[in-house]
PQR file of N, CA, C, O and H, with PARSE charges and radii, in Angstrom:
ATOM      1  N   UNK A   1     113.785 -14.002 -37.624 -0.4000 1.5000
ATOM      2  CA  UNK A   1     114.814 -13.014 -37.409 -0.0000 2.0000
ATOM      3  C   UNK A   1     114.232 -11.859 -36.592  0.5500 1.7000
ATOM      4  O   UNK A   1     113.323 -11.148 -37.020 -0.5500 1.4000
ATOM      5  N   UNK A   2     114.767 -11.721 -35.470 -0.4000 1.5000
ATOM      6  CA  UNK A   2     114.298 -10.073 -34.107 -0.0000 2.0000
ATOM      7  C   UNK A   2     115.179  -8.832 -35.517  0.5500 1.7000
ATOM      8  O   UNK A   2     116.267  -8.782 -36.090 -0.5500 1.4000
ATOM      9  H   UNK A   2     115.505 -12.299 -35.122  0.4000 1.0000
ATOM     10  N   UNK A   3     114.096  -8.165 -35.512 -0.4000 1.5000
ATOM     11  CA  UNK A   3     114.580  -6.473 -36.254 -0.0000 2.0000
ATOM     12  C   UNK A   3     114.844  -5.718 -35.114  0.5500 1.7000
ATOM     13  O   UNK A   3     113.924  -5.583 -34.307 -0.5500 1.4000
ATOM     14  H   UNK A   3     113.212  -8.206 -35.046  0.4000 1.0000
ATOM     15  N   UNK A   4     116.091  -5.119 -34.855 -0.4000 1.5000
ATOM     16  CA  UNK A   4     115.537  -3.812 -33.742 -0.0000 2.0000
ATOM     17  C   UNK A   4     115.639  -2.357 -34.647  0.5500 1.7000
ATOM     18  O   UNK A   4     116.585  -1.755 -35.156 -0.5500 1.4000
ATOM     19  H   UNK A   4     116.839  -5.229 -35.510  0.4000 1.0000
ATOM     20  N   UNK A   5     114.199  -2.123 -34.578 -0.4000 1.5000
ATOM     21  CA  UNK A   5     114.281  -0.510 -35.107 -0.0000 2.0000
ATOM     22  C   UNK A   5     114.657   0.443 -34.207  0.5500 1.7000
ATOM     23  O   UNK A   5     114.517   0.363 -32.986 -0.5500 1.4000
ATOM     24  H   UNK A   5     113.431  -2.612 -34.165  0.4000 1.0000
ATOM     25  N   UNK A   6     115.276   1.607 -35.001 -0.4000 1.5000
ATOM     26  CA  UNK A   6     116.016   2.756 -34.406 -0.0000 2.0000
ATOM     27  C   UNK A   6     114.512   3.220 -33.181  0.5500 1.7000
ATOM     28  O   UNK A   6     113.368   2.795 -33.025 -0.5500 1.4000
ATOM     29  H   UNK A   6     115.389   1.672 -35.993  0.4000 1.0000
ATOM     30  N   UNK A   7     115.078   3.932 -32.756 -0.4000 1.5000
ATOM     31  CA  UNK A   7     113.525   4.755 -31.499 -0.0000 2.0000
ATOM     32  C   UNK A   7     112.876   5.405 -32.586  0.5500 1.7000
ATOM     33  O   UNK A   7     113.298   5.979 -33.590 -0.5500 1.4000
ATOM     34  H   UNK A   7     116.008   4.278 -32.882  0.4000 1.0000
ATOM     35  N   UNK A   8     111.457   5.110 -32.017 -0.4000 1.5000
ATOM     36  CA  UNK A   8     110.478   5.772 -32.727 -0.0000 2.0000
ATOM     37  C   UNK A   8     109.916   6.649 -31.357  0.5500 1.7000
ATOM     38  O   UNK A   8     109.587   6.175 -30.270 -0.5500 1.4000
ATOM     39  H   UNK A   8     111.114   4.643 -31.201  0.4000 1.0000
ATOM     40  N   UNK A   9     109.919   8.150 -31.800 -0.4000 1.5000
ATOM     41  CA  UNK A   9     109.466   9.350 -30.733 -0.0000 2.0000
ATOM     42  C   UNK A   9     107.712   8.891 -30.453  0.5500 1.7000
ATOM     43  O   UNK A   9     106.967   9.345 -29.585 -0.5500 1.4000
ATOM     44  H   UNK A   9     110.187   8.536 -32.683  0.4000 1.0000
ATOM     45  N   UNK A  10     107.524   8.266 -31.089 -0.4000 1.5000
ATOM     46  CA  UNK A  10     105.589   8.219 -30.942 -0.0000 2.0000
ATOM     47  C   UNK A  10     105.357   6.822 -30.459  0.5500 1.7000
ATOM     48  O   UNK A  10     104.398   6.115 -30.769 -0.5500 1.4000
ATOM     49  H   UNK A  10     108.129   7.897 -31.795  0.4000 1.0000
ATOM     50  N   UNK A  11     106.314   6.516 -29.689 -0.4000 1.5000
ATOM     51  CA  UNK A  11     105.922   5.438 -28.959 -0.0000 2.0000
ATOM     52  C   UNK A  11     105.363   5.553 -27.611  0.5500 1.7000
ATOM     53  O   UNK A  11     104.439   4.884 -27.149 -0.5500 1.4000
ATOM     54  H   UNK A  11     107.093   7.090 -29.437  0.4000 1.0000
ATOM     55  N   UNK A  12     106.033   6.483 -27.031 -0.4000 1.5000
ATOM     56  CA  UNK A  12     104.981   7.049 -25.495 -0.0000 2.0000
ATOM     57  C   UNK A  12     103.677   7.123 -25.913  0.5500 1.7000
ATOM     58  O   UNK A  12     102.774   6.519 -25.333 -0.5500 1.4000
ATOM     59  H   UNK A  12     106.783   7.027 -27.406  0.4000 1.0000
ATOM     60  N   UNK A  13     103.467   7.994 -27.118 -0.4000 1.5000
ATOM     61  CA  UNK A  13     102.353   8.512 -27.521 -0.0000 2.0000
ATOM     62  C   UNK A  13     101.506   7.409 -28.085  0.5500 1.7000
ATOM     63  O   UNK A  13     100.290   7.450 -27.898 -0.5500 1.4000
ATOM     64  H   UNK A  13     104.200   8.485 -27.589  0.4000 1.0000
ATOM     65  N   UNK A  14     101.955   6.601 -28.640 -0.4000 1.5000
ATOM     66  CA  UNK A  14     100.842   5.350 -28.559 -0.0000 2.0000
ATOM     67  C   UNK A  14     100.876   4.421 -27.690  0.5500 1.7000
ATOM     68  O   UNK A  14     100.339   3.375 -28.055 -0.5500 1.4000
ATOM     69  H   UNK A  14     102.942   6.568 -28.792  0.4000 1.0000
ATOM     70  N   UNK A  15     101.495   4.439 -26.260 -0.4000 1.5000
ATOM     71  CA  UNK A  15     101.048   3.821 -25.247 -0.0000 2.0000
ATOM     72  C   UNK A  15     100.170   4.238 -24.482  0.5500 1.7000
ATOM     73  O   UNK A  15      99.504   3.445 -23.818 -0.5500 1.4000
ATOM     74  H   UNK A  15     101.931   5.289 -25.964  0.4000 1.0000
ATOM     75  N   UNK A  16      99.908   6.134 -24.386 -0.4000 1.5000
ATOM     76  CA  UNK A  16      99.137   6.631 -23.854 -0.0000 2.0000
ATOM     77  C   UNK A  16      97.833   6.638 -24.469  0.5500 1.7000
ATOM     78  O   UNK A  16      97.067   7.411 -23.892 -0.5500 1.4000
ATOM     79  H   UNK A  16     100.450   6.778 -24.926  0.4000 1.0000
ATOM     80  N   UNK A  17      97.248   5.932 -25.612 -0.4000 1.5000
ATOM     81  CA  UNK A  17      96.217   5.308 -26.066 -0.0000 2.0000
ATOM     82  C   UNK A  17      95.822   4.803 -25.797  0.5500 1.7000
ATOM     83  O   UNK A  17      94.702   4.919 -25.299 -0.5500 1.4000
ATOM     84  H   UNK A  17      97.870   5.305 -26.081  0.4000 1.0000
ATOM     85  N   UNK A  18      96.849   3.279 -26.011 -0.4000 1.5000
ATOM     86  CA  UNK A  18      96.034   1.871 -25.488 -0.0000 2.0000
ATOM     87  C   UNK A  18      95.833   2.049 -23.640  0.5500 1.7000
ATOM     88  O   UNK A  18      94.987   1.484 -22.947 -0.5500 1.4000
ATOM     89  H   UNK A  18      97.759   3.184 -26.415  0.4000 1.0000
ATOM     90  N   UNK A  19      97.012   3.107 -23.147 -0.4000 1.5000
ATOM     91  CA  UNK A  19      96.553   2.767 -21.556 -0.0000 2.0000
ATOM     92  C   UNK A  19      95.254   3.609 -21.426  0.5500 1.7000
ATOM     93  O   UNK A  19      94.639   3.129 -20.474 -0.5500 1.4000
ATOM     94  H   UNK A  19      97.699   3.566 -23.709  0.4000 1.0000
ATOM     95  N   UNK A  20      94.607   4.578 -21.919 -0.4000 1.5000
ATOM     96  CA  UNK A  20      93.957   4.816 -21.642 -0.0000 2.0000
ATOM     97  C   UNK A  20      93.013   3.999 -21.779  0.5500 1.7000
ATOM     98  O   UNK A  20      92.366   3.910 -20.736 -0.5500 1.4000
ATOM     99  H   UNK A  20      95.106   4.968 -22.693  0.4000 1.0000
ATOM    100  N   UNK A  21      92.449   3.035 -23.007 -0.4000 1.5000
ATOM    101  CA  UNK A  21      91.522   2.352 -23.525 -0.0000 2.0000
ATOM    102  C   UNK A  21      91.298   0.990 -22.137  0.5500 1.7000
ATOM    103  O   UNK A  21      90.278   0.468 -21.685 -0.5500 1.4000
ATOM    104  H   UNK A  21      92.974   3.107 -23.854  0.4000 1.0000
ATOM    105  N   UNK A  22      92.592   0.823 -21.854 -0.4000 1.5000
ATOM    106  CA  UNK A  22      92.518  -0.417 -21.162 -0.0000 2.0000
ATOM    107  C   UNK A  22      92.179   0.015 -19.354  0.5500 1.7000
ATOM    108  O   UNK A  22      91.695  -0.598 -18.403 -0.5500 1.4000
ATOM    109  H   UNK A  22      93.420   1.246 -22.222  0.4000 1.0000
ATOM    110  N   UNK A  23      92.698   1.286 -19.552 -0.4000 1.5000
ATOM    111  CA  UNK A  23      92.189   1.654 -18.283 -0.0000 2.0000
ATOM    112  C   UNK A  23      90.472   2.116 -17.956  0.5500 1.7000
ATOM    113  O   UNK A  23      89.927   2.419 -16.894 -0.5500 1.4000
ATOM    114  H   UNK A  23      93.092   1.784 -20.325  0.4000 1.0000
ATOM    115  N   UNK A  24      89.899   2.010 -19.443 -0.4000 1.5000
ATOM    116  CA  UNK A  24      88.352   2.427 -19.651 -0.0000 2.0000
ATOM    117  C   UNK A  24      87.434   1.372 -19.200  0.5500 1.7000
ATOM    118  O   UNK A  24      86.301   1.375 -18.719 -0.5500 1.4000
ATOM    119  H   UNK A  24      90.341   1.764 -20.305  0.4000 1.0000
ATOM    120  N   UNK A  25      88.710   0.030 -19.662 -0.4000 1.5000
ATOM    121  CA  UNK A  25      87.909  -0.832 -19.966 -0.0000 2.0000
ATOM    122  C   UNK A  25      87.962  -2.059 -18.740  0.5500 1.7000
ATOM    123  O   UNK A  25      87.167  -2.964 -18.485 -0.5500 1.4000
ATOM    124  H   UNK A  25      89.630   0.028 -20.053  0.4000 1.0000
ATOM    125  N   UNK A  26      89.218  -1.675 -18.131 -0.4000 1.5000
ATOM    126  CA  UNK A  26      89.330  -2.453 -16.983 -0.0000 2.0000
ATOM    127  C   UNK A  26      88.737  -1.460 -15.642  0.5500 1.7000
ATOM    128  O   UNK A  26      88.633  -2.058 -14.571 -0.5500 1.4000
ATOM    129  H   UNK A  26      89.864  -0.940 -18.337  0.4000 1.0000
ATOM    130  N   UNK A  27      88.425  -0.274 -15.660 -0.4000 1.5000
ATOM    131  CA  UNK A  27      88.331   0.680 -14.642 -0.0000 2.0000
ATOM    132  C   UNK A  27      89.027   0.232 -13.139  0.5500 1.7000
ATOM    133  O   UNK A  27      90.226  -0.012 -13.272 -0.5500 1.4000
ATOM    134  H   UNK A  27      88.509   0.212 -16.530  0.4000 1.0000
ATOM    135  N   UNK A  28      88.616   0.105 -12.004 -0.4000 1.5000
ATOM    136  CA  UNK A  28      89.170   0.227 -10.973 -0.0000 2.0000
ATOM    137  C   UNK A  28      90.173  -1.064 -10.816  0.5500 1.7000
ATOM    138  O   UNK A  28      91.198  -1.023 -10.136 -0.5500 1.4000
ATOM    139  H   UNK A  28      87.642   0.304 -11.897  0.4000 1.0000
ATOM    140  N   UNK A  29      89.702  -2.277 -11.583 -0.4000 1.5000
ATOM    141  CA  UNK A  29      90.560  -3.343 -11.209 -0.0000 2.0000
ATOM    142  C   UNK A  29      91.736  -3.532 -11.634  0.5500 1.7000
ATOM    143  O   UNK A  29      92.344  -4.571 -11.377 -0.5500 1.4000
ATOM    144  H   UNK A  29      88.869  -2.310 -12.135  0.4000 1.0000
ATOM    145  N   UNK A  30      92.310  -2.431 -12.449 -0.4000 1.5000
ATOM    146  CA  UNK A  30      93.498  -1.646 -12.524 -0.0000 2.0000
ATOM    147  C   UNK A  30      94.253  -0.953 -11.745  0.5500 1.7000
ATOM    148  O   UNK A  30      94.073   0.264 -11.700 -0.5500 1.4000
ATOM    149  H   UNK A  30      91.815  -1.587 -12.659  0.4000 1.0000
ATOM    150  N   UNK A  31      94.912  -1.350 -11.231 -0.4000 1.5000
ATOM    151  CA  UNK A  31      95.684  -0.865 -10.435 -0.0000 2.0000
ATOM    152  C   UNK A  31      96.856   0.478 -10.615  0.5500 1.7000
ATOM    153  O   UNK A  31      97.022   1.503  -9.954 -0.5500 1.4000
ATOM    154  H   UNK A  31      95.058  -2.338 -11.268  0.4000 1.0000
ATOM    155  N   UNK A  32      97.744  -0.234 -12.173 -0.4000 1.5000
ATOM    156  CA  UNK A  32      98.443   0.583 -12.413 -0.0000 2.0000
ATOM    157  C   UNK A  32      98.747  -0.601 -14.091  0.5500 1.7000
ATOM    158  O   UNK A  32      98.742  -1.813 -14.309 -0.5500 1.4000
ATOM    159  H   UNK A  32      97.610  -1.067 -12.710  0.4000 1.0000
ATOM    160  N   UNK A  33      98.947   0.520 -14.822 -0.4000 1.5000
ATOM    161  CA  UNK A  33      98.628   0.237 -15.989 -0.0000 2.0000
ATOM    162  C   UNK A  33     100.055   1.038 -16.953  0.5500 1.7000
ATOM    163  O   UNK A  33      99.829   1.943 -17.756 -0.5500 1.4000
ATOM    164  H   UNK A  33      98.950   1.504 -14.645  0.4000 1.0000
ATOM    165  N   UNK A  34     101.611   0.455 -16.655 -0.4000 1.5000
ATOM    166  CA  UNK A  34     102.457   0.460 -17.394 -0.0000 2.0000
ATOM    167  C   UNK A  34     103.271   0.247 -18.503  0.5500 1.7000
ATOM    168  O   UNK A  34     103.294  -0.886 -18.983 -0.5500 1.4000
ATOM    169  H   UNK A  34     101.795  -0.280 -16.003  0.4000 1.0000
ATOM    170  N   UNK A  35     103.968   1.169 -19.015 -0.4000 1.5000
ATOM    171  CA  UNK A  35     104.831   1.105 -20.084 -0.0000 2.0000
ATOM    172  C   UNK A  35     106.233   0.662 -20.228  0.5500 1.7000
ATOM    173  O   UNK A  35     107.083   1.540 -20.382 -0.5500 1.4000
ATOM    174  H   UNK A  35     103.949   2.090 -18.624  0.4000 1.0000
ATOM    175  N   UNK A  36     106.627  -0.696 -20.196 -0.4000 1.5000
ATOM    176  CA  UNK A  36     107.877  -1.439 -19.789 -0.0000 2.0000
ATOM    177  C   UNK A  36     108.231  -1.855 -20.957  0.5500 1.7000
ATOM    178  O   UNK A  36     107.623  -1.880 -22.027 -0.5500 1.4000
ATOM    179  H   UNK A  36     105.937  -1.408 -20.070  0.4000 1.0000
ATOM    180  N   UNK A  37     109.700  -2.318 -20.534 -0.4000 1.5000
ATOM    181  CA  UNK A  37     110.357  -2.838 -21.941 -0.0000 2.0000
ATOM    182  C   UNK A  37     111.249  -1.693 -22.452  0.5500 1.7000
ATOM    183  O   UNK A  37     111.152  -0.539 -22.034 -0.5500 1.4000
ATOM    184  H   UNK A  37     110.194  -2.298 -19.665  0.4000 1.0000
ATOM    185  N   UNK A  38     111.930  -2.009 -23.179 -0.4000 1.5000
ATOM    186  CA  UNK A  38     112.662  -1.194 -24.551 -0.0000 2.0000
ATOM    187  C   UNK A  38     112.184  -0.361 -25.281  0.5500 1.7000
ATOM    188  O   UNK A  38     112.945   0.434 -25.833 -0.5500 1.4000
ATOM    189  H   UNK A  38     112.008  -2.947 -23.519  0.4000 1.0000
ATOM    190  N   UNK A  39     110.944  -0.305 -25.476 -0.4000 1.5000
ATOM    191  CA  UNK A  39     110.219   1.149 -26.218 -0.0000 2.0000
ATOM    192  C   UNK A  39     109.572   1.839 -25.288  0.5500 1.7000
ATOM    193  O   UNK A  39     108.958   2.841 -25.655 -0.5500 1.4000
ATOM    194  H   UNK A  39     110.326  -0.951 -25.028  0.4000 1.0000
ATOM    195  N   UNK A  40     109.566   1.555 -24.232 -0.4000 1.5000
ATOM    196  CA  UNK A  40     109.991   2.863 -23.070 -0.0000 2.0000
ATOM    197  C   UNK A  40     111.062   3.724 -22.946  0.5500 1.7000
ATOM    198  O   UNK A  40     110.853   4.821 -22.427 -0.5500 1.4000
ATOM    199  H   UNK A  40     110.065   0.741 -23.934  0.4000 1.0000
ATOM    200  N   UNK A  41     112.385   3.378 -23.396 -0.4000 1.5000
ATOM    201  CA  UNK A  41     113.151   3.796 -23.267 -0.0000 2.0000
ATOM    202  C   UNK A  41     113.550   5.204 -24.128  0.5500 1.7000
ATOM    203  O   UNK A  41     113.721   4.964 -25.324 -0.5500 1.4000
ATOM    204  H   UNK A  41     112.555   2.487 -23.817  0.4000 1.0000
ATOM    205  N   UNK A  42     113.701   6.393 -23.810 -0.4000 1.5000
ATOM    206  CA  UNK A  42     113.804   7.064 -24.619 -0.0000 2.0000
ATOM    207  C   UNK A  42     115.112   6.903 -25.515  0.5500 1.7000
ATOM    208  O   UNK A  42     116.095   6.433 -24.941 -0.5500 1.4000
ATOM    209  H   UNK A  42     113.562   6.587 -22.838  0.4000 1.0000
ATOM    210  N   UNK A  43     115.241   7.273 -26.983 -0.4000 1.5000
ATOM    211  CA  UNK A  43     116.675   6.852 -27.564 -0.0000 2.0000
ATOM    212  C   UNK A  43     116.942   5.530 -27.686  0.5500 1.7000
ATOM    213  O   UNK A  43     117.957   5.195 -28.296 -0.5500 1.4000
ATOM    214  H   UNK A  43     114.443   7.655 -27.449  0.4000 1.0000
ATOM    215  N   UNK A  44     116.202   4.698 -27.207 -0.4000 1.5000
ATOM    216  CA  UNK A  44     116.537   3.325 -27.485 -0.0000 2.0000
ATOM    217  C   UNK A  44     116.057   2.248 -28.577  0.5500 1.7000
ATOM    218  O   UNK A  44     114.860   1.973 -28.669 -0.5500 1.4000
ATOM    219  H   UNK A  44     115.377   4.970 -26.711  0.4000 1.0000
ATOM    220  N   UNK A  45     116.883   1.731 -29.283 -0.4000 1.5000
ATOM    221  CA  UNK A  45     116.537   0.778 -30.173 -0.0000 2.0000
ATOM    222  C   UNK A  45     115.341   0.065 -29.150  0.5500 1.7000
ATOM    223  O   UNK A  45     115.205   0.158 -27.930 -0.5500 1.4000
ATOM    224  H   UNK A  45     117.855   1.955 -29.209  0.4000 1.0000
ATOM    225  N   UNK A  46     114.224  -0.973 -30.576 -0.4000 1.5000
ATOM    226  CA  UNK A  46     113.407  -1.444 -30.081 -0.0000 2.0000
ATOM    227  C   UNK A  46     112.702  -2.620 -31.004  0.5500 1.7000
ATOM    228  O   UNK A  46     112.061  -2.238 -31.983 -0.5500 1.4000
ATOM    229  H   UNK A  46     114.334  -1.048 -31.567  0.4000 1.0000
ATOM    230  N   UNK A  47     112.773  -3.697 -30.795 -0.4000 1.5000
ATOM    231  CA  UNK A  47     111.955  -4.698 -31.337 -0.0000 2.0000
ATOM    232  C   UNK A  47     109.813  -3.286 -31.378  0.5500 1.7000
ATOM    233  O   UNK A  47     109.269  -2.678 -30.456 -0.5500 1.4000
ATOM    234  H   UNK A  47     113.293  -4.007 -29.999  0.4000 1.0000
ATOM    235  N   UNK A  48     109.473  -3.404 -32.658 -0.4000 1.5000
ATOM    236  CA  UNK A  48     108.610  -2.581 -32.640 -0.0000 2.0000
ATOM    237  C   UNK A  48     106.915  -2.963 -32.196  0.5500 1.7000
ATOM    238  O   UNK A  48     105.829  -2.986 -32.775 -0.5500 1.4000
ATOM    239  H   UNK A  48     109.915  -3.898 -33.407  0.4000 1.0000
ATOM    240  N   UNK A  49     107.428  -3.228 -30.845 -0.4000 1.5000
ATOM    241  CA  UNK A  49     106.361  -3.892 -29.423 -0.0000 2.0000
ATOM    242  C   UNK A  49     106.219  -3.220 -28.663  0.5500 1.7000
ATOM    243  O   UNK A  49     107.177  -2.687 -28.104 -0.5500 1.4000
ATOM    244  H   UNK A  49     108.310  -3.209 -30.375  0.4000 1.0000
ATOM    245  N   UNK A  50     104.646  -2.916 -28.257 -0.4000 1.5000
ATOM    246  CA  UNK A  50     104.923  -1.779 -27.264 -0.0000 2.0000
ATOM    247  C   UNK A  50     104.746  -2.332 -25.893  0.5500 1.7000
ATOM    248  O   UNK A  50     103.712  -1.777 -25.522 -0.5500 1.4000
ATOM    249  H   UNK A  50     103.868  -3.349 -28.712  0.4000 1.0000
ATOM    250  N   UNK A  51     105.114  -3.035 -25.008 -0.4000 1.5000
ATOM    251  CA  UNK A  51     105.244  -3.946 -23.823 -0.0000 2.0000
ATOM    252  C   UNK A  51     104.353  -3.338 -22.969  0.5500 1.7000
ATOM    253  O   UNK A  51     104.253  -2.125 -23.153 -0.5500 1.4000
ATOM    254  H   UNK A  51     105.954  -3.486 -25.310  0.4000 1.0000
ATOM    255  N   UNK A  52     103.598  -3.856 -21.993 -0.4000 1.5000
ATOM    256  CA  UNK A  52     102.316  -3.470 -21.160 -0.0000 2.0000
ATOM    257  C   UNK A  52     102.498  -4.134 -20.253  0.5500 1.7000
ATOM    258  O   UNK A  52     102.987  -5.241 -20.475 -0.5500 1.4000
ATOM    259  H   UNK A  52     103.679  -4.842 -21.843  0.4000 1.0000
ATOM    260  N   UNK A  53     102.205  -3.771 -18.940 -0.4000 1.5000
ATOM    261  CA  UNK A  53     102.165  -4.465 -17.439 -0.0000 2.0000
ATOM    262  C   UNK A  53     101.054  -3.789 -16.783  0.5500 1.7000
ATOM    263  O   UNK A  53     101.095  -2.665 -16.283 -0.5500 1.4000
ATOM    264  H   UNK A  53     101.807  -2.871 -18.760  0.4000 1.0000
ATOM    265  N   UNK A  54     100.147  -4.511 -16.828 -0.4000 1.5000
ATOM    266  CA  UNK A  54      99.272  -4.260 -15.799 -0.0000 2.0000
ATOM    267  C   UNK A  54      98.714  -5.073 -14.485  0.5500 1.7000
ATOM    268  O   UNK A  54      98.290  -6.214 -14.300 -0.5500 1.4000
ATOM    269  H   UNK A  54     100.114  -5.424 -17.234  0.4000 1.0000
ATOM    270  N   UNK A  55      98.908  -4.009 -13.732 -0.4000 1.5000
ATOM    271  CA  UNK A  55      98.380  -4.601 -12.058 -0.0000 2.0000
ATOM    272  C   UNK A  55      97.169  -4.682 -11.716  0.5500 1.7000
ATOM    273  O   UNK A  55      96.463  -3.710 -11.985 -0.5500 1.4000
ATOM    274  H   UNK A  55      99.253  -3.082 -13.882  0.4000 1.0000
ATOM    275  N   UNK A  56      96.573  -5.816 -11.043 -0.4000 1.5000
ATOM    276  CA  UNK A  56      95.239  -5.845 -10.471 -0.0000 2.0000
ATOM    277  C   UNK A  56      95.819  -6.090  -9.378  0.5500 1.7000
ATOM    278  O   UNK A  56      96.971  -6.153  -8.948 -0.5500 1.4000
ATOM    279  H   UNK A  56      97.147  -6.605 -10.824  0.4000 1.0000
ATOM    280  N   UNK A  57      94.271  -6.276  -8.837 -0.4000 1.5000
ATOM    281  CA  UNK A  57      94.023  -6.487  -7.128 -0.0000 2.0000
ATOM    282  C   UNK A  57      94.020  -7.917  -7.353  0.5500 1.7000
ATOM    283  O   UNK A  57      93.713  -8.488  -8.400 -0.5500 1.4000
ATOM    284  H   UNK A  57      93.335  -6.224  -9.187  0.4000 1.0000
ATOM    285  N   UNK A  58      94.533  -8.629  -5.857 -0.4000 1.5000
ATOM    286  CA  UNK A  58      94.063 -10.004  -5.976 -0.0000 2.0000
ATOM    287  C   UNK A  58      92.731 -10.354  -5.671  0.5500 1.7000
ATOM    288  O   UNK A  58      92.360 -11.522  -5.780 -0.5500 1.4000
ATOM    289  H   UNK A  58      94.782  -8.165  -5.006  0.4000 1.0000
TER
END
């Protein structure tokens, strides 16, 4: 069964964690290191996933 929980306000705020961590850890071959999906959304219901897209170089 998918739950969608109401918005949680500390979801930016724990993406700006892991992107930082992953941006530590991948350094330059990071390109751009985003927050996509539904718990991006401000106000928006959300399966409680915090969705990640990150770009490299080819």
């Amino acid at each position: 069964m998918i739950v969608i929980d109401p918005y949680h306000p500390e979801w930016p705020a724990e993406f700006e964690t892991i992107r930082a961590d992953l941006a530590r850890v991948l350094g330059a071959r990071a390109v751009r290191i985003d927050h996509i999906g539904s718990t991006s959304v401000p106000g928006l219901g959300a399966k409680d996933v915090i969705d990640i897209q990150i770009t490299v170089r080819a």
